[in-house]
N, C-alpha and C positions, 0 to 999 in steps of 0.2 A: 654648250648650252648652259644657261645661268638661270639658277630658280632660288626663289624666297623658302628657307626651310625654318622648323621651330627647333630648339629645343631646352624644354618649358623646365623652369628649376623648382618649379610645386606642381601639383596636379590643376588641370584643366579648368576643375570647378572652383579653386584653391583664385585663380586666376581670375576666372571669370566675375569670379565676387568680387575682389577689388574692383575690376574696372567697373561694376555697378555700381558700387558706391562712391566710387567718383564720380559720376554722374547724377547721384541723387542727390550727396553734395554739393556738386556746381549748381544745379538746379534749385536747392535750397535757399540758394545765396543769390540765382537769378531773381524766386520771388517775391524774397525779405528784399530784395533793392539795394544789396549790396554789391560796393565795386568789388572789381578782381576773380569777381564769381567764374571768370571765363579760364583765368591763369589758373590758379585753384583744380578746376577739371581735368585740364591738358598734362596738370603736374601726375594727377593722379592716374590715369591713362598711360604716361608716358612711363610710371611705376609698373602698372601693370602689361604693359609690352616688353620691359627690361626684364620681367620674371620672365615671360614665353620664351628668350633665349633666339630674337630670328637672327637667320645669317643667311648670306649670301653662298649656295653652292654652286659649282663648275665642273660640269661633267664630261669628260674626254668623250667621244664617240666616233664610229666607225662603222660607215654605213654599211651595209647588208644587201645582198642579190634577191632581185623579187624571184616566186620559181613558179612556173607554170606545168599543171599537171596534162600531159596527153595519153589517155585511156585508147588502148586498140581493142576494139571487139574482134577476134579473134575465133568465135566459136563454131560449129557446125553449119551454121546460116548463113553463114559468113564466105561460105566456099560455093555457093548459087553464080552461076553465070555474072560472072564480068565484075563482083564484089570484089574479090581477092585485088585485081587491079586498081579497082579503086582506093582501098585503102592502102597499097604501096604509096601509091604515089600523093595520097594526101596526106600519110603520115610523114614520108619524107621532107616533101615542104613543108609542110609545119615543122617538123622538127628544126629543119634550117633554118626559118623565121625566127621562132622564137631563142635559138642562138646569139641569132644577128642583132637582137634586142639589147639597147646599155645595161647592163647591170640584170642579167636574167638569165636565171635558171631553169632546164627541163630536166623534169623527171616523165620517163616515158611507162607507161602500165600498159603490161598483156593482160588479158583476159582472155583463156583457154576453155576448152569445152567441161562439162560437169552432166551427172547423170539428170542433177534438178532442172537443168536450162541455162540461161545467161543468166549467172548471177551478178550483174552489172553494179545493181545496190550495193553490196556487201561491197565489193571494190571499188567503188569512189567514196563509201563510207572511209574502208581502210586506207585509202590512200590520201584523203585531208587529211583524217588525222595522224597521220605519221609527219604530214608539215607544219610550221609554228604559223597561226592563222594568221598574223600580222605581216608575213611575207609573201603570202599567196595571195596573185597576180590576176591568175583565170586558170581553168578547168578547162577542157578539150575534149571530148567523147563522140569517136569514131567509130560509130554502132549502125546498125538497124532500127534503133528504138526499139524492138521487142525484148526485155526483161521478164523474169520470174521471180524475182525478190523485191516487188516496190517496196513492200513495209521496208527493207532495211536502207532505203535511201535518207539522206540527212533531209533533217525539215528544214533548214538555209545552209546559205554557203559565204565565207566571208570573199566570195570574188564573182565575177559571172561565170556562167556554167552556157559553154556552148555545144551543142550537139551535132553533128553534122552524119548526116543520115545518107549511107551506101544503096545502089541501086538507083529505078530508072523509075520517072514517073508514070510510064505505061505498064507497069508491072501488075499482074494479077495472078492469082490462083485459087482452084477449087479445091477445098479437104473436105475428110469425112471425118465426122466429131461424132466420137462416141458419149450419149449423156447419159448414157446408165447403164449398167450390167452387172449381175448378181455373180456372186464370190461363189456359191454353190447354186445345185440343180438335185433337183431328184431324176434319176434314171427313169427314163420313160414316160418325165411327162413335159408338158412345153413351158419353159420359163423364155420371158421375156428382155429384150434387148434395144432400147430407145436409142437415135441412131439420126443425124441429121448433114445432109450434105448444105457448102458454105459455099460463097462466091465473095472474095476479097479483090478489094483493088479496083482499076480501072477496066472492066468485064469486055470483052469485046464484042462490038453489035452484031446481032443473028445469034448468039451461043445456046446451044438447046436447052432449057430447062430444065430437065431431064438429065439422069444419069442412070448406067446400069453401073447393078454390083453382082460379085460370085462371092455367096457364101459354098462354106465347106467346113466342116469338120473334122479334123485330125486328116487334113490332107485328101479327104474322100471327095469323090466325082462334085463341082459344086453346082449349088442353085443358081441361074443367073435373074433376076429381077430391075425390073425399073423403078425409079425411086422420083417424086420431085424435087428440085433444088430448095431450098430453104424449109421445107416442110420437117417439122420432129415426124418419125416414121415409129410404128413399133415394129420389131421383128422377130417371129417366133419358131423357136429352138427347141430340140429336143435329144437330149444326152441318151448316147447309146449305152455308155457303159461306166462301171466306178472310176472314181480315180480323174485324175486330170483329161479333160476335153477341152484344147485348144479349137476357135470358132475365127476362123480366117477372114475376115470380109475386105474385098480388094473392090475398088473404084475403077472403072476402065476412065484411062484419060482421055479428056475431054479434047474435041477436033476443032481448035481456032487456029488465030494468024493475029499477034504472036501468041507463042506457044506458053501453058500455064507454065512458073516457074517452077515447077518440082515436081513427079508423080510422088516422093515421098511421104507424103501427109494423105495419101490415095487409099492406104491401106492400113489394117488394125489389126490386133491379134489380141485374142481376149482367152484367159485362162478361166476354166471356171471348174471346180471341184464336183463330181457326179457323186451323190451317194443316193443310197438306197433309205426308202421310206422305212418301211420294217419288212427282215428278210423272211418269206413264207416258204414254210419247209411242211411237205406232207412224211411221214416214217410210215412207213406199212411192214409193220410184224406178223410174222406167220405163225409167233406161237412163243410162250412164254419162255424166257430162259435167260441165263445170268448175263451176257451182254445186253440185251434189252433194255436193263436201267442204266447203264452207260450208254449208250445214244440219247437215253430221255432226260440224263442228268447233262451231258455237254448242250440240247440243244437248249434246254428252258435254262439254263444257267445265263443267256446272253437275253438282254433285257430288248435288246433289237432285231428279235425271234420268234417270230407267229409261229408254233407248232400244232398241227392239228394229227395226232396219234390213232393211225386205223392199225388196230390188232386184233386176231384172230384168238376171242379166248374160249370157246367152244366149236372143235373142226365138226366137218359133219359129221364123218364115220365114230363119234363118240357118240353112243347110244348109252341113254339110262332114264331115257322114258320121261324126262324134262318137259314140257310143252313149249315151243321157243316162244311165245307170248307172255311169257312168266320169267324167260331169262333177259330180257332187255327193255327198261320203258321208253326208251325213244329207239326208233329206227333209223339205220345210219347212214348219210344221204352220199351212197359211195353212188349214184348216178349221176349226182350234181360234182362230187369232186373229181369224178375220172373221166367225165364226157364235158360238164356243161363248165366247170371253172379252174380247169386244169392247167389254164394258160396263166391264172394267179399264182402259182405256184412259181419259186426258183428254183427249187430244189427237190426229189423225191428219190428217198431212201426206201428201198427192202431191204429190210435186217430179216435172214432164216427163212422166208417166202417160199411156200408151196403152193402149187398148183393145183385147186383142189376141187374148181370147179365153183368158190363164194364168187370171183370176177369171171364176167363174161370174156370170149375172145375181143368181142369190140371194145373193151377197157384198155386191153394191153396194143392192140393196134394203134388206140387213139397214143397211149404214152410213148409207144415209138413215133410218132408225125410229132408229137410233144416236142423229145427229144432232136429230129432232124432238125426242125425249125428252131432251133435254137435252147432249146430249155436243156436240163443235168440230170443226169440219174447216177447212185450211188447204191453199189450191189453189194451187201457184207453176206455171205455164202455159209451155208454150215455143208452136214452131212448132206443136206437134202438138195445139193448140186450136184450128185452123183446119181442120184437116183432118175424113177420114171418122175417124179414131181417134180423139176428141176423146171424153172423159169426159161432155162433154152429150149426147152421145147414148147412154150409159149411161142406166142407172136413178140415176145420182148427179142428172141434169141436173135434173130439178126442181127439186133445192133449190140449185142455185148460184145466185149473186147474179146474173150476166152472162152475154147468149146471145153465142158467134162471128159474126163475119160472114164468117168464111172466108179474111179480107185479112190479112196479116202485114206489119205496115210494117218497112222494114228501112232506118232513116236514123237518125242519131245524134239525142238529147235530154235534156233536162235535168228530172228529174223534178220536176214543181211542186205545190205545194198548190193544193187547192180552197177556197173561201170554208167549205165544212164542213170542210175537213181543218184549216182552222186553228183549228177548235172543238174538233175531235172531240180526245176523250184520247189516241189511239194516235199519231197525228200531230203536234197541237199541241205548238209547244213543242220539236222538232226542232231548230231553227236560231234564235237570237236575232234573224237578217235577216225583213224582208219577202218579200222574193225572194233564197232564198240561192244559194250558187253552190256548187251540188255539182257532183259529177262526171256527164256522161254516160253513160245508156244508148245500147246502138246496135238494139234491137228490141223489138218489142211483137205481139201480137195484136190484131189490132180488137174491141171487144165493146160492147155495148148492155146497159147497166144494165137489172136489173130494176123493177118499179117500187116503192117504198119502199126499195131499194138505197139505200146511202150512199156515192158515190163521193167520197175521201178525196185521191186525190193522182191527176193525168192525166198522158200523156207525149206521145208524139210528136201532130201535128192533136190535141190537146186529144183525146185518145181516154181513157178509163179506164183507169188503171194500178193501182189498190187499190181493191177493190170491198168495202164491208161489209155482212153483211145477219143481220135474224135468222130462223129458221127453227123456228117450234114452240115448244120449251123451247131450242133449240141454237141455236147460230152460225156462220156461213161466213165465211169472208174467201179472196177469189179477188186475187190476185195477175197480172197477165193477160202478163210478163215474167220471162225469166229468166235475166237479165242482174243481178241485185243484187250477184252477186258481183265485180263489177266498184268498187263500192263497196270491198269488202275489198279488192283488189288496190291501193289507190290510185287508180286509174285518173285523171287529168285531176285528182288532190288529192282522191278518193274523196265519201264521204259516211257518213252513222251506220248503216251497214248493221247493226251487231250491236244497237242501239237500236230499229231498226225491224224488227227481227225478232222482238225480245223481248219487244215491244208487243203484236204484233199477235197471238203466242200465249198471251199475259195477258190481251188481249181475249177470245180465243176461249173461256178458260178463267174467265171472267167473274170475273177480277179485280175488286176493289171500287172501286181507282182506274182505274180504267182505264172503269168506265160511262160509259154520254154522258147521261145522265140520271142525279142520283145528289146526295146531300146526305150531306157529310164533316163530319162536329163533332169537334174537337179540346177537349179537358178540360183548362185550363191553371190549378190551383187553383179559383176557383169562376169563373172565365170562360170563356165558350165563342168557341171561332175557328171558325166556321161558314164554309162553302166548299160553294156549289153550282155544281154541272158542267149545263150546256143546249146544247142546239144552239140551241135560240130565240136572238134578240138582246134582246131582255128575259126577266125574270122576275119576277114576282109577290112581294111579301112573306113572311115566313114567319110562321105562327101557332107564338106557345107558348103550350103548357098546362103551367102550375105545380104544383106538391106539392098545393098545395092547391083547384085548381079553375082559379081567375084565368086569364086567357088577355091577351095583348097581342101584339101584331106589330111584326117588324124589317124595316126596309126594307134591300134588299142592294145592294153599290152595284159594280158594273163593275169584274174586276181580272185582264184578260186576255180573248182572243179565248175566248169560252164560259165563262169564268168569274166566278162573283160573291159577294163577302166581306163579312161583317161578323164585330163583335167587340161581345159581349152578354154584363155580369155578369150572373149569378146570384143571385136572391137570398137563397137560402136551399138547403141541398145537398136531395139528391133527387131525384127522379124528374121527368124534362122532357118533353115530347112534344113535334117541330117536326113541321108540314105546313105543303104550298103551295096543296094543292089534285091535286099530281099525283106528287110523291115525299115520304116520312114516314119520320119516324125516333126511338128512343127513346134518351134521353139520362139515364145516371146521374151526377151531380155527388156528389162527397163519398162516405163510405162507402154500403152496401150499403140501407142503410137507414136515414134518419138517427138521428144516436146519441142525441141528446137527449131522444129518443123512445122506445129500449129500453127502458128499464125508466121507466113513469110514475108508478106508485102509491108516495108520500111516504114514506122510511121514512130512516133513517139509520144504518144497519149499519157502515158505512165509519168514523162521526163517532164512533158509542159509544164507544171504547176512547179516543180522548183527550177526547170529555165525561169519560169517568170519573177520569181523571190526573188533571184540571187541578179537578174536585169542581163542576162545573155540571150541566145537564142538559136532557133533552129532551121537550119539551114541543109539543102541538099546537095551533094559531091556530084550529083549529076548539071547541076547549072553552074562547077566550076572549084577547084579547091582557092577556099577567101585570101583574099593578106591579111597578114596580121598586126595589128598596130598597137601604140600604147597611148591611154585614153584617162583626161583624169577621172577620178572617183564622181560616180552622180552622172555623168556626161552617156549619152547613146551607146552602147557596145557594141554595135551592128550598123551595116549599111550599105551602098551599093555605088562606087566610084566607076568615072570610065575606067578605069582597067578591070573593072569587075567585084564583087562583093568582099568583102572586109569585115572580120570581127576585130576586135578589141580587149585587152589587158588592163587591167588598173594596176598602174605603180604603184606600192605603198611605203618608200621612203622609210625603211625598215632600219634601225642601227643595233649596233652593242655599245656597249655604255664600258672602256677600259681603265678610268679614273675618274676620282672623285674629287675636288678641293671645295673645304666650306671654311668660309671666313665669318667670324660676327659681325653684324649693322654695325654693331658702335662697340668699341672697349668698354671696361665697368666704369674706367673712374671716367668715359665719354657721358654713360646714362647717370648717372650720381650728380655731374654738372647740369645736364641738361634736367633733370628733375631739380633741382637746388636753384638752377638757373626761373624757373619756371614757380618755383613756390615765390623765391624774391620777388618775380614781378609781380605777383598778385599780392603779395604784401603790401608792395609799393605803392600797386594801384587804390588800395582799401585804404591808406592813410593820406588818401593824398597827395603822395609824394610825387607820383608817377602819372605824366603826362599833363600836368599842370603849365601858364607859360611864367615868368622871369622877368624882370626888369630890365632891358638893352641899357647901355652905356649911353654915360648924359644924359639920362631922362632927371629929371627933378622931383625930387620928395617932396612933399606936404609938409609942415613943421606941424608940430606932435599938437597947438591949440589947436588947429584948423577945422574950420567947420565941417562935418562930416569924417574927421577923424575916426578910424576903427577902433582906434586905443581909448578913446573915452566911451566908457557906455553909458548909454540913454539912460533917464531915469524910469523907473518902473511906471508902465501906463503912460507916457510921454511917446510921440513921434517917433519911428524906426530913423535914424540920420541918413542921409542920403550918401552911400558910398562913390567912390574914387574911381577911377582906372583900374585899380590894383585890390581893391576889396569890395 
């Protein structure tokens, strides 16, 4: 290849000014009407071209392979009925086509599964640019058309971009698209769930309208409901308990001919956080004394703590002739909080509680139905569980964990775990010791566990000091001391009194860590950190159930007193089921519903707008994999011959450049003649010398008298003479 190059021995503008003022000059001497004015310019021109320095360059070159990009979608969608075959066998012929091409290269792209979707953008972004665009041919993209990363697709392409779209034209399917659901719930009241089923594709006629779903919660008995098709639905929830509530809603598949392609986009699994509004704790005191403001300091310390404090500060059997109308101005509405609003409560504590005759028997009946039904009670006991005042022989006594034996030991001890306590959640895990050294109590109550009781922590004779039990839907926790406040005090270097109080009304309020039976799944990317809580000293494997049916088991292995761990990827996001046989749980990995799955049926809405820039187009593997051809630039890239449809390549005539040779226009002493050459003719021409004609051989002269002679001139004012031939 042979090209004109400069190179200029002044600067640009240095140049440029000469060749202007050779031109102003020739032009000056056009209008004065002088000759030569034309040589004169060219001479100047010709100066100022010899400064530019052009030469003739000659560049060795070696033509270059055009490469043609073929993208495999490869991902999760991709494995639907009859796809997989499709694109074996379109990528193989293409691949062989574009081999069989003169001068062309394939570069072939996977594109595997990802947690975000097909990221199809991002890799046909990254894969031009990794080629030099002057050699790339055409692009190839063997997908679905559905993408999740349009933004990162390129806005042109310097070749055409064809897509060729897997699957069948009668393809349809129904999903359920979740359009809204809230990150948290309050326990107990109904939060809502916007919720719409879809019909995609080519629908089949007669298909019902109508779809049922089963909701369920955390795996419990489910709802089943009818739903319209296209209609946004709302649908309303209500969280049983803190803590994570998984809300299952599964789609029964729809009855046609043919069948939709997937139940997996059928079903959804939505995580949602249960907390509580503000926690309401009633304390009822029997009488003043040094734990008293340790209950009233742990509960009003938490800002998310309704306390309302019934204490007894005048018993009755105190006589001193007081008038009780003079000892209280408001009256205290123990009718409305132990009969009429008792069910407001989560929690209700007797700290020291005697029996004394201020509540009726219909108080304490009502607080055991409280408790069976599901509500907590927390019993912290002094002396006066020994006695005839003792709350067991109330209508409470039933449901306590532990009967009196009437004996009050009154000798110092150190409160210890039991072989359960160091299982159980509320206890375990207190002290990093075996036997740690807390502080000293100096009293207890004797009492006699009931039986499925779970004594937790014993004190003085190995007697029962934390009694747990459950009762109906409710919980008891009997305390049989009440001396913990001694812990606060420091006493002997204390112990975690505000830790073991905190526990123990987290238990009551059936906290989710805090169960003794109970399986915790942690969501770390697509791993799961499973954590199951037992009193057993074994436990059983756990079964999972996958997205898709499959079931396999983990064995869990020992990682603390009651505790047992493992660590299990996932393989694929969605919906998990673990059971052991005695606690179950449901597990969503990944979005809501896997995304790959949203939208099935092959279409490429996202791809059209740069198929159309770049002048390729889209085409589907079910009316045939195309030939491939090569087409020049600007010309059709698509079409439909009798053998069947055809895309196209643009060649682009690509080289490397391995030598260079530049020769000058002219030598120096060439331009030096040719300006020199150029100034003489216009000299020439300006005196006349140049291009005038000459006398031929044997013409005959005038003799020097003759009339009209040029050599004699006219007298002044006399006749111009009339010239010759020659002048």
């Amino acid at each position: 290849m042979t090209a004109l190059r400069f190179d200029p021995a002044l600067p640009w503008w240095a140049i440029a000014t000469l060749a202007v003022l050779a031109l102003l000059v020739a032009g000056f001497a056009l209008w004065r009407g002088l000759r030569g004015w034309a040589w004169r310019g060219l001479a100047g021109l010709a100066a100022a071209l010899a400064l530019a320095g052009p030469a003739l360059e000659t560049a060795t070159r070696n033509a270059l392979s055009d490469i043609v990009i073929l993208i495999e979608d490869r991902s999760a969608s991709q494995d639907l009925p009859g796809r997989a075959a499709q694109m074996d066998e379109a990528a193989e012929r293409l691949a062989q086509a574009a081999l069989a091409l003169p001068g062309t290269e394939l570069r072939r792209v996977t594109l595997g599964d990802d947690p975000d979707g097909t990221l199809l953008g991002a890799e046909l972004a990254r894969a031009v640019a990794a080629e030099p665009a002057e050699r790339l041919a055409g692009v190839i993209a063997l997908t679905d058309g559905r993408l999740h990363d349009a933004p990162m697709l390129p806005e042109t392409l310097p070749a055409p971009l064809h897509v060729l779209l897997t699957g069948q034209p009668e393809d349809w399917d129904r999903r359920l698209v979740i359009e809204e659901a809230p990150a948290f719930g309050l326990i107990g009241q109904e939060i809502q769930i916007r919720l719409r089923i879809e019909d995609q594709g080519r629908v089949p006629p007669g298909l019902a309208a109508t779809a049922t779903l089963r909701i369920s919660v955390d795996g419990e008995e489910p709802l089943v409901v009818s739903v319209p098709v296209g209609v946004s639905m709302t649908l309303p929830v209500t969280l049983g308990h803190a803590g994570q509530n998984v809300v299952q809603i599964v789609m029964e598949a729809p009855q046609a001919s043919p069948a939709e392609l997937t139940d997996r986009n059928n079903a959804a699994a939505i995580s949602i956080n249960g907390v509580r509004d503000r926690l309401r704790v009633l304390l009822v005191s029997g009488e003043p004394h040094a734990g008293e403001r340790t209950w009233r300091n742990l509960l009003k310390s938490d800002a998310a703590v309704d306390l309302i404090h019934f204490t007894i500060l005048r018993p009755p059997d105190k006589f001193d002739g007081v008038p009780v109308s003079e000892l209280s101005l408001i009256a205290f509405p123990t009718r409305e909080l132990f009969l009429e609003r008792i069910e407001d409560f989560d929690l209700i504590i007797f700290d020291r509680y005697r029996v004394r005759g201020i509540l009726p028997p219909e108080y304490y009946r009502n607080i055991a139905r409280y408790v069976e039904n599901g509500g907590a009670l927390l019993v912290a006991a002094g002396p006066e569980m020994a006695g005839v005042e003792s709350l067991n022989r109330s209508p409470l006594g039933p449901i306590l964990p532990a009967r009196p034996t009437g004996r009050v030991i009154d000798a110092p001890y150190r409160p210890t775990l039991t072989e359960e306590g160091r299982r159980h959640p509320v206890t375990a895990g207190l002290s990093d010791s075996e036997t740690p050294e807390w502080g000293r109590w100096l009293r207890l109550s004797e009492a006699v566990p009931e039986p499925g009781a779970q004594v937790v922590m014993t004190g003085a004779e190995d007697s029962p000091l934390l009694i747990l039990n459950r009762v109906g839907e409710g919980r008891v926790a009997l305390l049989t001391s009440d001396q913990v406040w001694l812990w606060g005090r420091g006493f002997e270097g204390g112990g975690p009194q505000l830790e073991l109080l905190r526990r123990i009304a987290h238990w009551s309020m059936k906290e989710p860590e805090l169960e003794e039976e109970t399986l915790l799944a942690d969501v770390s990317g697509s791993d799961l950190v499973l954590t199951r809580r037992s009193m057993a000293e074994t436990t059983p494997p756990l079964t999972v159930t996958r997205p898709d049916g499959g079931t396999e088991e983990i064995a869990l292995s020992p990682d603390g007193p009651g505790r047992f761990s493992a660590r299990w990827s996932a393989p694929e996001p969605g919906l998990y089921r673990l059971d052991d046989g005695q606690v179950r749980r449901v597990v969503a990995i990944g979005p809501r519903a896997p995304r790959e799955f949203e939208e099935t049926v092959a279409a490429a809405p996202l791809l059209e707008p740069l198929v159309a820039a770049s002048g390729g187009s889209v085409q589907r593997l079910s009316d045939g994999v195309p030939d491939l051809r090569q087409i020049r630039q600007g010309r059709r890239a698509e079409g439909r011959a009798i053998s069947g449809p055809w895309i196209g390549v643009t060649p682009r005539d690509a080289a490397s450049v391995t030598g260079l040779e530049r020769r000058p226009l002219l030598p120096g002493w060439g331009w030096l003649a040719l300006i020199a050459g150029l100034i003489l003719a216009g000299w020439l021409r300006e005196g006349g010398r140049f291009g005038r004609g000459l006398p031929h051989e044997g013409a005959r002269l005038p003799s020097p008298g003759a009339v009209g002679n040029p050599l004699i001139e006219a007298p002044s004012g006399a006749e111009e003479p009339r010239r010759n031939a020659y002048g």
